[in-house]
N, C-alpha and C positions, 0 to 999 in steps of 0.2 A: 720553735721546738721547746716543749715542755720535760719537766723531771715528775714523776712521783715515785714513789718506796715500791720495789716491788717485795715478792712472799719472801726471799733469802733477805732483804735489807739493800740491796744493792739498787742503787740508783734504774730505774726503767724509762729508757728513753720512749719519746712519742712524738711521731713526724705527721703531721695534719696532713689530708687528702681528702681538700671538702669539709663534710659534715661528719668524715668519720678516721680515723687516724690509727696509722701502723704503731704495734706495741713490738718491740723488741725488748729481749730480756737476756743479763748475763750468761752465759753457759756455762754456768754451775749447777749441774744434776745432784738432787737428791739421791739418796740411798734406794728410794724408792725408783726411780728414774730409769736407776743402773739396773735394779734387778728385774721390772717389769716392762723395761723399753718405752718408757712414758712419756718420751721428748716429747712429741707431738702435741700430747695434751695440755702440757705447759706451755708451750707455744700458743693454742688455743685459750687458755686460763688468760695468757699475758695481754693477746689482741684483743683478747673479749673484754677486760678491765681497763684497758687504753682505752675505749670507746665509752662504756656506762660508766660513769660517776658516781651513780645513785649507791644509797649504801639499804636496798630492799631488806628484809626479814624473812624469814623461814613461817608461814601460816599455817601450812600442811603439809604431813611426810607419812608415806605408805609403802612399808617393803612386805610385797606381795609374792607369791609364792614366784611367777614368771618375771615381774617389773617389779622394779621402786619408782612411785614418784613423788614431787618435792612441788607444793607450789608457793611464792612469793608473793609478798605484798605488791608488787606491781596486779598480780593476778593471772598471772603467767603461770605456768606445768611444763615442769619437765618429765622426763621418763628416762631408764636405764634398765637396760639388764637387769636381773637379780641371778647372781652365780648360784647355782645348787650341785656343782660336783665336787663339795668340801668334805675333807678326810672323817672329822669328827661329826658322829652321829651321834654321841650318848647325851645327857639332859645335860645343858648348861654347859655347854663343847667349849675349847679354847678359841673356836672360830668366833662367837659370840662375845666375847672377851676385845675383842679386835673392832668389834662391831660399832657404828654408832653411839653416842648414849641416847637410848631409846628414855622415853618421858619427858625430856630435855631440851627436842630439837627444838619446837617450837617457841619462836621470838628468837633464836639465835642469827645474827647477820649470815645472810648468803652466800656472802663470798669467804665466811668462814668455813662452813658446809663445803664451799666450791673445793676446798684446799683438801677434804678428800679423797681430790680425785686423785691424787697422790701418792695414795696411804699405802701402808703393805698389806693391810684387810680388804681382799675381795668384797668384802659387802661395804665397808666406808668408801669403797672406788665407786660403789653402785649408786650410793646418794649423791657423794659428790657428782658423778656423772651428769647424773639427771638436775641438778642441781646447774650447772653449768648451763643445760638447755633450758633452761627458766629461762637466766639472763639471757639467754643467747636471743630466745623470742622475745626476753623485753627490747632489747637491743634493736631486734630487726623493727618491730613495733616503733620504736622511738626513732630510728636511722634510714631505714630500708635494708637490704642489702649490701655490704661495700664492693662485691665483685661477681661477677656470675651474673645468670638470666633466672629467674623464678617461673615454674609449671606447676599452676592447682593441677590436680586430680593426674597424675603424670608418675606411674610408678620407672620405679630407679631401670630394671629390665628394658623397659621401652626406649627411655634416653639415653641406652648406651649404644644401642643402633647396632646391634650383631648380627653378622651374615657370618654365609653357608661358608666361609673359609677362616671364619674363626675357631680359635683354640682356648675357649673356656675354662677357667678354674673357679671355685669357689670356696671361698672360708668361712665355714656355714652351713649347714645345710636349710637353704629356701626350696621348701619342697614345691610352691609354686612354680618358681622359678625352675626346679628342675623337670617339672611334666611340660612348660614352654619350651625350653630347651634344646631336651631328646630329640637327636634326627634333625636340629636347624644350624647347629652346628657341625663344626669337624669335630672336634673332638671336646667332650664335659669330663670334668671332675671335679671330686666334693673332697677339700679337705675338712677332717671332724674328728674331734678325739674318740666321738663315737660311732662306731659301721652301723650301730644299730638306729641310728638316727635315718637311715633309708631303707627303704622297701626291699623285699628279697630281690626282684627282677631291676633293682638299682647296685646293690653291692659293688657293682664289678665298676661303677665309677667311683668309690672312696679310695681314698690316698690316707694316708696315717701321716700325723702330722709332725713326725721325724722326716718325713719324704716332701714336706711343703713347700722347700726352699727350690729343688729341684724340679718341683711342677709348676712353681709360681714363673722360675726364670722361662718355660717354653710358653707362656699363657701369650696369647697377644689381647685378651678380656681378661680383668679379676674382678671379681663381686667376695665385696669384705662383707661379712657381719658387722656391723656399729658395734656389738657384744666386745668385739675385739678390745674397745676402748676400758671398759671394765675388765676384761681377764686377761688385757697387756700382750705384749708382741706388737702393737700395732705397727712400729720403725719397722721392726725388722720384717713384716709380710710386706711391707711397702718396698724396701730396698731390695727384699728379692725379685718384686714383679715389676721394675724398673721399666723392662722387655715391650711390655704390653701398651700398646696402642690409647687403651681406655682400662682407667681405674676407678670402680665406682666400690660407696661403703653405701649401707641398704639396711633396712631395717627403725625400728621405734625409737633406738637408743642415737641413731645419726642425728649429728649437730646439721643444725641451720647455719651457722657463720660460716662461711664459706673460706677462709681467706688463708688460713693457715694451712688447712687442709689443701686446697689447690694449690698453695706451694711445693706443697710435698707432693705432687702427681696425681691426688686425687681427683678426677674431673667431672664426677659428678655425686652428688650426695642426696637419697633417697631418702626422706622421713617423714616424717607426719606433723601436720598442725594441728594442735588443740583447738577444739572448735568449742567444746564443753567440758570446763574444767571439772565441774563438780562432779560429772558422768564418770569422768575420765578416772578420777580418787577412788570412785564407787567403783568402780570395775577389776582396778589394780590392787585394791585394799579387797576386794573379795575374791581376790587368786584366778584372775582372768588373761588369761593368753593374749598374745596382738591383734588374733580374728576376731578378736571382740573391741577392739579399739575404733572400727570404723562406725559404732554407733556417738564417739563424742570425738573423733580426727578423722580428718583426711589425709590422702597420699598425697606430698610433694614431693618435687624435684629442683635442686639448684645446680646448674648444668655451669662447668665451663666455658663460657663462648665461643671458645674456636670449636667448639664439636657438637654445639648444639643447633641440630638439625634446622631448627623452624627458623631460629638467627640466620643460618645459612642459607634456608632458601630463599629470605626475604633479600639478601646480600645478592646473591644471584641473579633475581628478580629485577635489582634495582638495577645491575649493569647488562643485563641482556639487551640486546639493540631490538629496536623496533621494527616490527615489518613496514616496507614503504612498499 
């Protein structure tokens, strides 16, 4: 069992498992923690830095109209959200003030960047985000996986295996995910702070996200937004859809490291691999949405193994007897 410093100064324990080892970290929340319900991702921050040692650099950083993304001298991209329902709109807003230092990032350490995710600036959560998913892919690059089963080409909907008597919620609106859906479940609903984020002939599945606690607790499916992780809440939609059978987070901005997340109930996590970084800059720095990320990522999935189907069937397979 190893010591190193963690972000507060307090000793961070790390217990080896193999090639890759649990971070735990004191529970002392930041300010930011309290107000944006960010445990989680300190958790994620702590496991992810027990594991990579390396002390990478910042290369390149693009906050695009839809995404930010951040890549590292390993050569690794990450991505995040970019928030845009901020109060100030006039030139040189106080939200901007909070921001990044823009001209600057580049050559700065990563896991400086990473301590963003942190911040009480929506947009510094967005770098730091994505900035985390850098390491996170150099990490799996350098380690593998430490838990879960990995699915190229395998979106996050498909691995959670929903039938005709499920009760659907979503945090989010995946308007894909919502024309799948309709009609294969028992019951959908979208929580969104915006109704207009759906279709007129959809309306009558949005929930106001004063009402999210109370639709999460009857869900026995939730499908999170990764977004979640940049505009906070993410504890508290977790602790309210405890209920639910299967919880999956989805989306560009979903961490690869599996480990923290699956502690907290999440059992499967939906995002994409960088296949071409340099595409991938070019697309985000020129105000391109996610539907356009499939020309330099792909969709993956890293499933929990007790729910993950093909694990299972091969488990099944193995003990079925044979005919004589």
């Amino acid at each position: 069992m190893g010591l190193c410093e963690s972000k507060e100064g307090q000793p961070r324990k790390t217990v080896d498992h193999g090639n890759v080892r649990e971070g735990t970290v004191e529970k002392k929340p930041t300010p930011a923690m309290e107000i944006e319900h960010m445990e989680l991702v300190a958790e994620w921050s702590s496991d992810l830095r027990a594991n990579l040692n390396d002390e990478p650099l910042v290369v390149d950083a693009r906050v695009g109209v839809f995404y930010s993304a951040v890549q590292i001298s390993t050569g690794n991209v990450g991505v995040a959200f970019t928030p845009r329902d901020l109060n100030d709109t006039v030139c040189c807003p106080k939200t901007a003030a909070g921001a990044a230092p823009a001209g600057r990032l580049i050559g700065m350490k990563a896991w400086e960047i990473a301590e963003y995710a942190l911040a009480p600036s929506a947009l510094r959560r967005s770098l730091g985000i994505a900035t985390l998913n850098a390491l996170s892919a150099a990490a799996v690059d350098r380690y593998g996986f430490p838990t879960g089963t990995f699915r190229e080409g395998l979106d996050a909907l498909s691995a959670a295996q929903i039938v005709p008597q499920d009760r659907v919620v979503m945090v989010g609106s995946f308007i894909p995910f919502i024309k799948a859906l309709r009609g294969r479940a028992a019951s959908l609903h979208v929580v969104d702070k915006h109704p207009d984020a759906l279709k007129a002939d959809e309306r009558a599945l949005w929930v106001s996200p004063e009402r999210a606690r109370e639709a999460l607790a009857q869900a026995s499916v939730v499908i999170i937004s990764g977004s979640a992780l940049v505009e906070g809440g993410i504890d508290d939609l977790l602790s309210a859809s405890k209920a639910a059978r299967v919880r999956v987070m989805a989306g560009p901005t979903t961490p690869l490291w599996p480990r923290p997340f699956f502690r907290r109930g999440v059992s499967v996590l939906g995002g994409i691999r960088v296949l071409n970084p340099t595409d991938l800059l070019m697309i985000v720095g020129q105000g391109g949405s996610g539907y356009l990320f499939e020309k330099a990522a792909e969709k993956v999935c890293v499933i929990e193994s007790s729910i993950d189907f093909l694990t299972a069937a091969k488990r099944a397979s193995a003990v079925r007897p044979h005919a004589v």
